[in-house]
DOPANU-117024 format. One record per residue (C-alpha): x, y, z. Coordinates in nm, 3 decimals, padded with zeros to 5 digits. Layout:
SITE         x         y         z
SITE         X         Y         Z
...
//
This chain:
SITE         x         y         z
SITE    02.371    00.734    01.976
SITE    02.437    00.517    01.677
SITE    02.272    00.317    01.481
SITE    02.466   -00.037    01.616
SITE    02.409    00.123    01.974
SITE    02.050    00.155    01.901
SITE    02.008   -00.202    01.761
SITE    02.239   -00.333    02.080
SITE    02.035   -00.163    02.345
SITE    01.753   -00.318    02.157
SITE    01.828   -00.629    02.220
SITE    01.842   -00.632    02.567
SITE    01.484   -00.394    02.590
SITE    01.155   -00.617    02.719
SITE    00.968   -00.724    02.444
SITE    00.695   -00.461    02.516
SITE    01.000   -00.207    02.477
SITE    01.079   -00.372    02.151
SITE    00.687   -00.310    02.041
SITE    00.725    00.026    02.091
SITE    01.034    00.105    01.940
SITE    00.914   -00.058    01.605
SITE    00.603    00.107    01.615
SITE    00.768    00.454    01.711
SITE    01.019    00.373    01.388
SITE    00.720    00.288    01.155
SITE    00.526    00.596    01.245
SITE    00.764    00.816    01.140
SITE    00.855    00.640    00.795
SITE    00.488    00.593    00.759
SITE    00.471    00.947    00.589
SITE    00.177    00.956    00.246
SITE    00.374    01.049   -00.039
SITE    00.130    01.357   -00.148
SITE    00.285    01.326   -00.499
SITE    00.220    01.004   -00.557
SITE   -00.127    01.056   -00.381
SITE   -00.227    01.331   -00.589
SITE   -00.128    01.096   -00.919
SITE   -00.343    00.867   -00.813
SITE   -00.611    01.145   -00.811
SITE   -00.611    01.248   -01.093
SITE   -00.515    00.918   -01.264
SITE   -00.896    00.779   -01.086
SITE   -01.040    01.115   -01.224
SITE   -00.950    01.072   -01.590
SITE   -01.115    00.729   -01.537
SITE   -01.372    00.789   -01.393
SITE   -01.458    01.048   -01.687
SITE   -01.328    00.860   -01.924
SITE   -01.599    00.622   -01.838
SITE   -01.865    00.878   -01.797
SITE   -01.769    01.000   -02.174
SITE   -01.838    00.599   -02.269
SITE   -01.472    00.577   -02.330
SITE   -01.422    00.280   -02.156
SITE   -01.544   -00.098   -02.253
SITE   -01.760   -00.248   -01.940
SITE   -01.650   -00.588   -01.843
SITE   -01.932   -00.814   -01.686
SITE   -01.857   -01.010   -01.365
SITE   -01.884   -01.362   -01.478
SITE   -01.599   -01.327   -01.730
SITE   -01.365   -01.178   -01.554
SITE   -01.455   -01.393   -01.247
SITE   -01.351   -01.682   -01.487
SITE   -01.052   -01.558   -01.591
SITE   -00.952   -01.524   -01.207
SITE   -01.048   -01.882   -01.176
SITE   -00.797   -01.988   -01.477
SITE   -00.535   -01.830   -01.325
SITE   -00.552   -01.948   -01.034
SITE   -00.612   -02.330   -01.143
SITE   -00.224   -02.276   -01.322
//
């Protein structure tokens, strides 16, 4: 079946049919990329030591809560 037979027998499919075609379809390019999973890792665990090694400055709340607030008032 093709891919303009697939989308043409969609559109005559009950909606609930529809559902579960898109969901089917999203499950399977719904795959974790490990790669970019594991980057993120070890990207968290250099921070996260960084920080224990006092590497990195500590921002308080209120500040950075106010610099939300500026942006979003632009």
């Amino acid at each position: 079946m093709t891919t303009a037979e697939i989308l043409e027998s969609g559109r005559t499919m009950r909606s609930d049919e529809q559902l579960f075609l898109i969901d089917s379809l999203h499950a399977m390019l719904d795959v974790p990329d490990l790669a970019i999973k594991a980057a993120w890792v070890a990207e968290a665990q250099d921070r996260a030591a960084a920080f224990e090694r006092g590497e990195l400055p500590l921002a308080g709340l209120e500040p950075m809560l106010a610099q939300y607030r500026w942006h979003a008032a632009q």
